[in-house]
N, C-alpha and C positions, 0 to 999 in steps of 0.2 A: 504493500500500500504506500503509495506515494506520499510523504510528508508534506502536509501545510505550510507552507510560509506566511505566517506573520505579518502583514502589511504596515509597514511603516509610516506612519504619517509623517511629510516631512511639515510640521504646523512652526510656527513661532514657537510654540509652549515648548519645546524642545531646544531651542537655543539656549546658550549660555547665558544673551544680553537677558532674558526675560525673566531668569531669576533673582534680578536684580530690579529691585521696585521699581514703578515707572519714575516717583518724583526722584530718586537717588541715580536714576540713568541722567535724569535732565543737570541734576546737583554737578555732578562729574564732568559732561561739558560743558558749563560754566567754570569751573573750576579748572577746568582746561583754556579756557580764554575765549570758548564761544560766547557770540554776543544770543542776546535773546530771540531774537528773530532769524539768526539761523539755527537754533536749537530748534524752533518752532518747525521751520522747515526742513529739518535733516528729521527730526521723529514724526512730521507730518502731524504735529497737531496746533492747536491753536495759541495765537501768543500767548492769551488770557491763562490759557493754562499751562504755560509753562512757567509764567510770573506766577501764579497758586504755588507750583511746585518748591520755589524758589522761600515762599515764607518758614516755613518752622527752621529753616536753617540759618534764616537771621534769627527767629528766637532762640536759640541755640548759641548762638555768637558764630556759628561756622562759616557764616556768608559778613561783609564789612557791609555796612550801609552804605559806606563811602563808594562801596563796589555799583550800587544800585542806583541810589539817587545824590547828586551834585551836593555840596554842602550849602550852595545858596539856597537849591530850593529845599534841602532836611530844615534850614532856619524858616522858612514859610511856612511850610505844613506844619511845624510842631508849635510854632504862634498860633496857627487856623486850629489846632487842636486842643489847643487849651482848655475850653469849656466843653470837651469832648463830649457825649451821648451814646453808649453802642444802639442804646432804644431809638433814635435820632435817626441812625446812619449816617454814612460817608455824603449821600447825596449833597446834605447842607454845607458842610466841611468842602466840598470839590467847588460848589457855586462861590463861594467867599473866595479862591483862589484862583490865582492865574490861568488861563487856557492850554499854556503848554507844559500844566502839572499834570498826571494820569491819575486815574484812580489806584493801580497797580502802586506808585510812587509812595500817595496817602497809605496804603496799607503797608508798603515797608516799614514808613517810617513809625509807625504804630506797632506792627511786628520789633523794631526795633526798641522801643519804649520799654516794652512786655520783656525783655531780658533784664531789662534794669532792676 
């Protein structure tokens, strides 16, 4: 009787890279010196969420602020933050600031807060 062979999927789930979390894939090309938008574009997903990936490793201290957002505008947003609200949201905090602040930027710098 002729043996079965076993059909191999060849899936992602089997790579190496994928037993490495996705936000800890994105971590490591940053930490490599990719910028944000081509980590977006090499892992093919969205800026928005490669910036997500990028928070708990400033909470952590593992990522610099300085790495993420300019220190002119970390002195804006943590002014705009002061009377902070999480019940509020960002929405109010992003309308009081300059137009080429992101919302990604507000939440570093608030991820950055939360270590302290």
């Amino acid at each position: 009787e002729p043996q079965k062979r076993k059909k191999v999927k060849n899936s992602k789930k089997n790579s190496a890279e994928s037993k490495i979390p996705s936000r800890e894939q994105t971590f490591l090309l940053f930490k490599q010196g990719l910028k944000l938008q081509e980590i977006a574009s090499q892992r093919k997903m969205s800026l928005g969420t490669v910036e997500n990936h990028l928070i708990p490793y400033l909470t952590r201290g593992e990522i610099n602020i300085n790495d993420l957002v300019d220190t002119r505008k970390q002195k804006v947003i943590t002014e705009a933050l002061e009377d902070f609200e999480y019940e509020v949201g960002l929405g109010i905090i992003k309308s009081k600031l300059p137009a080429d602040i992101s919302f990604a930027e507000i939440r570093y710098v608030l991820a950055d807060r939360l270590k302290e």
